[in-house]
C-alpha positions as CSV (number, residue, x, y, z in Angstrom):
1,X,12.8,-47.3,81.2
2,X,9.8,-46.0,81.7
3,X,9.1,-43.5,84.8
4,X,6.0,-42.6,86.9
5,X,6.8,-39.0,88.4
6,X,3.5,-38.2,90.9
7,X,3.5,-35.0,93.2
8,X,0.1,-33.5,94.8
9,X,-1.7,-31.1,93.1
10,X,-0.2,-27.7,93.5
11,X,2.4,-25.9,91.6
12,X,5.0,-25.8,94.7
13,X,4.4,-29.6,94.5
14,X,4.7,-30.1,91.0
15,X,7.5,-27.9,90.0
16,X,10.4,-28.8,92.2
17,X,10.5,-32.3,90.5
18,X,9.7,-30.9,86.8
19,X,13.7,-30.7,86.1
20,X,14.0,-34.4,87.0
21,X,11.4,-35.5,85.3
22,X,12.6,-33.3,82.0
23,X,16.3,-34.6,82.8
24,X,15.0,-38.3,82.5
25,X,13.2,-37.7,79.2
26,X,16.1,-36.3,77.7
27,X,18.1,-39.0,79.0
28,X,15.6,-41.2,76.5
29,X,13.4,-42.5,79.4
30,X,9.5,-42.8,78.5
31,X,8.2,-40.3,81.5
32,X,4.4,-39.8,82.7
33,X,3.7,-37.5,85.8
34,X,0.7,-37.9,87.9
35,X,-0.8,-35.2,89.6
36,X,-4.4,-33.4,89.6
37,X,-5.9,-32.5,86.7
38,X,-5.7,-29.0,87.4
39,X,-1.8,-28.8,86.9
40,X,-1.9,-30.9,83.8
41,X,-2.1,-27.9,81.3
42,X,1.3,-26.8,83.0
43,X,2.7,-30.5,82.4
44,X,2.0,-30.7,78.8
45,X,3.4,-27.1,78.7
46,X,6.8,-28.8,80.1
47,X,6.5,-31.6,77.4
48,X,5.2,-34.4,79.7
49,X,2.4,-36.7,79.4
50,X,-0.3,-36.1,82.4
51,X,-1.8,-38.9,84.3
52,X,-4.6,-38.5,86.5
53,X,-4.3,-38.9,90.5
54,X,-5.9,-37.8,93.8
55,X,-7.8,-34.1,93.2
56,X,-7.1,-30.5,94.9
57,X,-6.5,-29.7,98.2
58,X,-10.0,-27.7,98.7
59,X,-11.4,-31.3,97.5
60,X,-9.7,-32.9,100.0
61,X,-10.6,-30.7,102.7
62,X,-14.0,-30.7,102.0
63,X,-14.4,-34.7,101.9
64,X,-12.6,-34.6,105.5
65,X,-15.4,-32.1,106.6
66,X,-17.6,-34.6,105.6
67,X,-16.0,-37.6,107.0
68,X,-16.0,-35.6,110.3
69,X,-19.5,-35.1,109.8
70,X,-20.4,-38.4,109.3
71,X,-21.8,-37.5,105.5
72,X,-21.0,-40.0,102.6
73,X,-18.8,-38.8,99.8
74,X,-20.7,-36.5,97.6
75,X,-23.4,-36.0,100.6
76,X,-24.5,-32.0,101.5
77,X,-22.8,-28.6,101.2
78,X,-20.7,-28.0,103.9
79,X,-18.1,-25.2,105.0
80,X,-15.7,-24.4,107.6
81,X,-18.4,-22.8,109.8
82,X,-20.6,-26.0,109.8
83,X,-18.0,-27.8,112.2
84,X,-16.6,-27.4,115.3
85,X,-13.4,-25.8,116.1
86,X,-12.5,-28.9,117.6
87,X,-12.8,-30.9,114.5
88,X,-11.7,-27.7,112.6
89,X,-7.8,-28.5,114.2
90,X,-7.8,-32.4,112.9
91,X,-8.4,-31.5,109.1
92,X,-5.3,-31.0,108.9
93,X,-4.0,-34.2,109.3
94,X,-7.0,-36.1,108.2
95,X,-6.6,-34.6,104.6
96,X,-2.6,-35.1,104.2
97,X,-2.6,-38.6,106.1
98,X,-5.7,-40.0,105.4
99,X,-8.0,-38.3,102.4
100,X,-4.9,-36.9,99.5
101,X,-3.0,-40.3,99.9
102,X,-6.2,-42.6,99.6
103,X,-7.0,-41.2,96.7
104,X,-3.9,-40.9,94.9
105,X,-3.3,-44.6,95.5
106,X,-6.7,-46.0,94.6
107,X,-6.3,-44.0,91.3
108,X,-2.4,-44.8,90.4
109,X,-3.7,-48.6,91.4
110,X,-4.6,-49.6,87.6
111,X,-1.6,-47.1,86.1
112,X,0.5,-49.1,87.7
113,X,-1.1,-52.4,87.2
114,X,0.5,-55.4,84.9
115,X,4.2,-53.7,84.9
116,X,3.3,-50.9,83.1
117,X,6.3,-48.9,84.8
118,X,9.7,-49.6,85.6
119,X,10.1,-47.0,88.5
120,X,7.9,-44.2,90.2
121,X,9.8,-41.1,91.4
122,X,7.4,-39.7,94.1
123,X,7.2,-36.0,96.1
124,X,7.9,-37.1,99.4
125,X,4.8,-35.3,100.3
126,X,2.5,-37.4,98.1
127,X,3.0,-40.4,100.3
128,X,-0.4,-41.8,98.6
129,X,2.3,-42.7,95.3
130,X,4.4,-44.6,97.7
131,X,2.0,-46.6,98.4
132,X,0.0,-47.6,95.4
133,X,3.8,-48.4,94.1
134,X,4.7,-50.4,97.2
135,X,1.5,-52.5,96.3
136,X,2.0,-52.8,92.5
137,X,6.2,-54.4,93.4
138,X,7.4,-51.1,91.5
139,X,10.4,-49.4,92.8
140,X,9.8,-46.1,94.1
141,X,12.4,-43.2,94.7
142,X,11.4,-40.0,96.7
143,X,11.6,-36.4,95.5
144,X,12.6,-34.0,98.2
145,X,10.8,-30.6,97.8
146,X,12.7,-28.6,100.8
147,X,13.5,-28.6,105.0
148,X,12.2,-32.1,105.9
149,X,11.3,-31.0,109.3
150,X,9.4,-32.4,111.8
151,X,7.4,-30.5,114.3
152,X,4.2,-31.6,116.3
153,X,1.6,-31.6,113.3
154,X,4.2,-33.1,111.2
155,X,4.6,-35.6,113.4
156,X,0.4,-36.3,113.7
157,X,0.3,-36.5,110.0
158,X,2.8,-39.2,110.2
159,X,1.0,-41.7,112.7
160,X,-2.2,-40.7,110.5
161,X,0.1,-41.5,107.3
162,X,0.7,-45.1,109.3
163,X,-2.5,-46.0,110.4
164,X,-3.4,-45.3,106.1
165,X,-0.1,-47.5,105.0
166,X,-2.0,-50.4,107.9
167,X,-5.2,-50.2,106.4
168,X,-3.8,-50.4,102.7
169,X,-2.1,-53.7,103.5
170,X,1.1,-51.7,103.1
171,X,4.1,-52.7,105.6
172,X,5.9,-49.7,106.8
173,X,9.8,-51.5,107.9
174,X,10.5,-49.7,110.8
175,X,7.4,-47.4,110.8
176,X,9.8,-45.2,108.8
177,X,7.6,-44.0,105.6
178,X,10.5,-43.0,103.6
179,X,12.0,-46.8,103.9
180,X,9.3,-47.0,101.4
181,X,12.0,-45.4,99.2
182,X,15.2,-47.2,97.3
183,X,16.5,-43.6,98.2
184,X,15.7,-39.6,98.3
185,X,16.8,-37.0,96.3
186,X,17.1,-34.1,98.1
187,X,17.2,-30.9,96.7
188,X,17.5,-29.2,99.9
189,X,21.0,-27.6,100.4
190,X,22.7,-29.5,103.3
191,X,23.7,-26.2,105.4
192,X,19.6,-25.7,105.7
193,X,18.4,-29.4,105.9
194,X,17.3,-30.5,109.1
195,X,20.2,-31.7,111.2
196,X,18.2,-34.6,112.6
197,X,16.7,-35.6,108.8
198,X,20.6,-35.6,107.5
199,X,21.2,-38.4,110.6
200,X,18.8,-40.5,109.4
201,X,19.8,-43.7,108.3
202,X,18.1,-43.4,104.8
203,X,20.3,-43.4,101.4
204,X,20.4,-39.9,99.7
205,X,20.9,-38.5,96.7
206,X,21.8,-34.3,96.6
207,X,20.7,-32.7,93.6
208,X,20.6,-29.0,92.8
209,X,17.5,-27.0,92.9
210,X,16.1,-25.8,89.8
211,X,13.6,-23.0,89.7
212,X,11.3,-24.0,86.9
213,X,9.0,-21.3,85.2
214,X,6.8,-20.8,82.2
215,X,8.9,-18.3,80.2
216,X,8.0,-14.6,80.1
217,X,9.0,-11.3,80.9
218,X,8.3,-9.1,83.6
219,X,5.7,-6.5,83.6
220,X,7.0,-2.9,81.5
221,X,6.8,-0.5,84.0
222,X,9.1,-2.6,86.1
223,X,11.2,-3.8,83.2
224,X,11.9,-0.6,81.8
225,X,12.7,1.3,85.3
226,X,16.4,1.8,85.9
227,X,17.4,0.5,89.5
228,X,16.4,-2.7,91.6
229,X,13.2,-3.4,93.1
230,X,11.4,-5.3,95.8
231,X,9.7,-8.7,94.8
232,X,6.8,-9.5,96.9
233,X,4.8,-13.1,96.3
234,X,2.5,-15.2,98.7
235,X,2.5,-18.1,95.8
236,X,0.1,-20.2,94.0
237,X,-2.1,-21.4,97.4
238,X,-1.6,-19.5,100.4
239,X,-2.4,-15.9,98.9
240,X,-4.4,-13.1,101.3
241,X,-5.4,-9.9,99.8
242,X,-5.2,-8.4,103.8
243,X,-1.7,-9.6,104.4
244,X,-0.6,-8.1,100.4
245,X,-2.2,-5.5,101.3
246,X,-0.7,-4.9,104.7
247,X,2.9,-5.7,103.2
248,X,2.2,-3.2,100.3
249,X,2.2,-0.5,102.8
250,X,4.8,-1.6,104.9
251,X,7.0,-1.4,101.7
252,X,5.8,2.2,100.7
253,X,9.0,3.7,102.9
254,X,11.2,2.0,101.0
255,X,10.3,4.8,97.9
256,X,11.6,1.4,96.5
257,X,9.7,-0.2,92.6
258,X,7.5,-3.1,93.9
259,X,6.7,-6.1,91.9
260,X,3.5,-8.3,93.4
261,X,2.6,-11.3,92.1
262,X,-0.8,-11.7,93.8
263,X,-1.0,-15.6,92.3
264,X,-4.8,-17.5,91.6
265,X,-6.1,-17.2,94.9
266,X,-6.3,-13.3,94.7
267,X,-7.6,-10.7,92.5
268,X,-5.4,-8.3,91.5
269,X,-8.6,-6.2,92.5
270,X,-8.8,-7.2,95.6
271,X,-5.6,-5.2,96.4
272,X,-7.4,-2.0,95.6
273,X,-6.0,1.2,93.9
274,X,-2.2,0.9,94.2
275,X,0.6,4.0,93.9
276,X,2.4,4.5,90.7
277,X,5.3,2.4,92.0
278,X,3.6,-0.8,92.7
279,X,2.8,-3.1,90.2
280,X,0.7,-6.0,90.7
281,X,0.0,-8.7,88.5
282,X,-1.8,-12.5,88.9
283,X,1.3,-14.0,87.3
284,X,4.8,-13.1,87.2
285,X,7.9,-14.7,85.3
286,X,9.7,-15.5,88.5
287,X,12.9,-16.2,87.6
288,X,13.1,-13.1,85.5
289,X,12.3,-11.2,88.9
290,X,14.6,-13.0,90.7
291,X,17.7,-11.5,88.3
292,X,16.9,-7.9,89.5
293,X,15.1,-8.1,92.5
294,X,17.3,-6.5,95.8
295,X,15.2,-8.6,97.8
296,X,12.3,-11.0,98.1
297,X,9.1,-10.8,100.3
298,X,7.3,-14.0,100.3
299,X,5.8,-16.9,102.5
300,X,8.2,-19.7,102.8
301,X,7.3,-22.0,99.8
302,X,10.0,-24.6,99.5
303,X,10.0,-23.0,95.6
304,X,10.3,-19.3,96.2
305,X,12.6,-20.4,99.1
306,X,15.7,-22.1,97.3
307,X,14.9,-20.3,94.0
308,X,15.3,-17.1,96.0
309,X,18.8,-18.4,97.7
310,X,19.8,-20.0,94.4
311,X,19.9,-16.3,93.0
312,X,22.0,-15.1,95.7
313,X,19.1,-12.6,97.3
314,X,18.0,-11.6,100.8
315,X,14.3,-12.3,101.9
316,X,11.8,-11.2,104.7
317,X,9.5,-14.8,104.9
318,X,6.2,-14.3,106.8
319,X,5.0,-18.0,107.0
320,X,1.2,-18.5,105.6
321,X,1.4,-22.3,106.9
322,X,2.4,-25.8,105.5
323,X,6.2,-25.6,104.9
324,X,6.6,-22.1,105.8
325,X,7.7,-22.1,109.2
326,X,11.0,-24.2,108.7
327,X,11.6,-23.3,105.5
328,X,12.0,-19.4,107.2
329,X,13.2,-21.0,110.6
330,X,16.3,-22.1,107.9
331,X,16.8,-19.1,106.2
332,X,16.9,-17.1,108.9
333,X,19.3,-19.4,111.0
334,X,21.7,-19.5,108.1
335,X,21.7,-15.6,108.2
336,X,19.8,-15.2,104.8
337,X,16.4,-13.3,105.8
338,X,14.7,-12.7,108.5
339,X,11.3,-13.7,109.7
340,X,7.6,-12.5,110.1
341,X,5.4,-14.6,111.7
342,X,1.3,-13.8,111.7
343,X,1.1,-12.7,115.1
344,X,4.1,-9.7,114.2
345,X,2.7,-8.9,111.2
346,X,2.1,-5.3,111.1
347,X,3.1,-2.6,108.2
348,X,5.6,-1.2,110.7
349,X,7.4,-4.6,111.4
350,X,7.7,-4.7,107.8
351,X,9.3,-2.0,107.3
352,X,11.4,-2.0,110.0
353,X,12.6,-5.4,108.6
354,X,13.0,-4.3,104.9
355,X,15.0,-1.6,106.1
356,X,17.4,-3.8,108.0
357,X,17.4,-6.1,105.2
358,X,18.6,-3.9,102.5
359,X,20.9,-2.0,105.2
360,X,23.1,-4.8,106.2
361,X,25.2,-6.3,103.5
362,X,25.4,-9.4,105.7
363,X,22.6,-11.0,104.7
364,X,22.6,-10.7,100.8
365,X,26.6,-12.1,101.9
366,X,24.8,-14.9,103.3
367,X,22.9,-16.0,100.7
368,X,25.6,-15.9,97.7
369,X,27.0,-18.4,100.3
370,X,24.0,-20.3,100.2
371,X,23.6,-20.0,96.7
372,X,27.3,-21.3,96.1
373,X,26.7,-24.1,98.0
374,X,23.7,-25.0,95.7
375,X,25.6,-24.1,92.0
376,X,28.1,-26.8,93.3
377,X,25.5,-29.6,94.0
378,X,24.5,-32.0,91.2
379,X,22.4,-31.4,88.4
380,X,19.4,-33.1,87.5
381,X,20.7,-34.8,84.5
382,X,23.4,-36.4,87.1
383,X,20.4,-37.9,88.6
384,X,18.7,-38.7,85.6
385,X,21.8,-41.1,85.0
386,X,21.2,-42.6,87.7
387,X,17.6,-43.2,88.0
388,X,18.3,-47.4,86.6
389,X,20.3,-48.3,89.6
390,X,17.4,-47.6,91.6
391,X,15.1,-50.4,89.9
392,X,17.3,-53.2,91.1
């Protein structure tokens, strides 16, 4: 066959579906992956061909600004303090229900044109894929990327995602976007999933999470010290050199190595001058942290989340937005980590928590439970093999 993968343009987005998408090439499928240009250097790194769709969430917030401005695309320079608070709150929703999936499906519109593909494999979050492959008659299969919760914004983005599918000519059966879908892999481990998700009437396929990386190896002076160390991360989108910062000293107690990956959005710079035992770097082999690391400080991405639990290892979340919230919510109800929201963040609260972390055996028992629970789910060349019944 030949296979459409299409995720938004971020590495949390992208990533989670690149051990599908590698599975079904290996299983001598002809695979393209549609995303934003920006993560296409990382997709020919993985072996894939990239294919152009929808553009970066900045893009998209700014066009929404715009649109809420009553400026034509391309029209003036604006920024978050030329509009109202009021308007400020509904960006949100504008740019995941309206702006990201327009654009995706106005440009997968002629990739999917004259049965060019067999079958499109979509990040449930990239609705936009959905669809411009609802409207081309290709079968579509979503992609999962972690706690498919559904809270009050959630649940705004959705009627927005609705009115969008209306206006596309797109019927929604039910008003449910995943019917959409022939089926869902989900790669979320069913003792974290969302009780009322798991009830829903919609076919699903489990499939193990698989942390994906560009290989490398971790910076020396943290590779040649004896003894574990603390792994700090806000990823690839939501980084803040204040909150590093204010983690950084919260972690200085510890008298603990710690490893910060300080991702694109900050400079390592920004951090200022560090003490001998922290180490900070832009990018960091993640999986090679995750082998020694005693425990993991990071902000709920659905990536950093399951690879983290995957490897058997406790983590303090503090939720910078978008999934965060229930991806922590899940961690910490299963007895994995504990939690840190914005309004408790203080370099006292953190180590307090750290502390009680690395004191309490409990929780890194928790997660080898959790991480048990994922080694036995299916791999994704056990999907891969199954990726034709879905086309009929």
């Amino acid at each position: 066959m030949r296979i459409l993968f299409a995720s938004a343009g971020n590495f949390g987005h992208v990533y989670p579906l690149l051990p599908l998408a590698k599975a079904a090439r290996a299983a001598g499928h002809e695979v393209a992956f549609a995303t934003g240009e920006q993560l296409h250097p990382a997709l020919r790194a993985a072996g894939l061909e990239p294919v152009a769709a929808g553009r970066s969430v900045p893009e998209a917030f700014m066009e929404a600004v715009r649109g809420s401005a009553g400026l034509e695309h391309g029209e003036g320079d604006l920024g978050a303090q030329d509009v109202p608070p009021e308007v400020l709150a509904d960006l949100h929703v504008k740019v995941f229900g309206s702006v990201l999936p327009r654009w995706v499906a106005a440009d997968l519109a002629p990739v999917l044109a004259g049965g060019s593909f067999d079958l499109v494999v979509y990040e449930a979050l990239n609705p936009g894929a959905a669809f411009a492959a609802h409207l081309a008659g290709v079968p579509a299969v979503a992609h999962g990327v972690g706690v498919m919760a559904m809270g009050p914004e959630e649940a705004r983005i959705q009627e927005e995602l609705l009115a969008t599918a209306a206006d596309l000519g797109v019927h929604v059966p039910g008003g449910q976007l995943l019917a959409l879908a022939r089926t869902y892999i989900d790669i979320c481990p069913p003792s974290l999933q969302d009780r009322g998700f798991l009830a829903a009437p919609l076919p699903r396929v489990e499939q193990r999470p698989v942390a994906y990386g560009e290989p490398g190896e971790l910076p020396a002076a943290i590779r040649d010290a004896d003894g574990p160390f603390v792994y700090l991360t806000l990823g690839t989108a939501l980084g803040s050199a204040d909150v590093l910062r204010t983690v950084i000293e919260g972690l200085l107690p510890l008298e603990v190595p710690v490893l910060v990956a300080t991702g694109p959005v900050v400079d390592v710079a920004d951090l200022g001058e560090l003490p001998e035992r922290v180490v900070a770097a832009a990018w960091v082999a993640q999986p090679e942290a995750l082998k020694r690391a005693a425990l993991v400080v990071q902000h709920g991405g659905a990536g950093t989340t399951l690879a983290t639990l995957a490897a058997g290892l406790p983590q303090l979340i503090l939720p910078q937005g978008a999934d965060g919230p229930a991806n922590a919510a899940a961690v910490r109800d299963a007895g994995a980590g504990e939690v840190l929201y914005a309004a408790d963040l203080t370099a006292g609260a953190v180590t307090a928590q750290a502390r009680r972390i690395l004191g309490d055996e409990t929780y890194r028992d928790a997660a080898r439970k959790v991480a048990t629970e994922i080694a036995s789910m299916p791999a994704p060349t056990e999907t891969a093999t199954r990726l034709p019944q879905f086309t009929t």
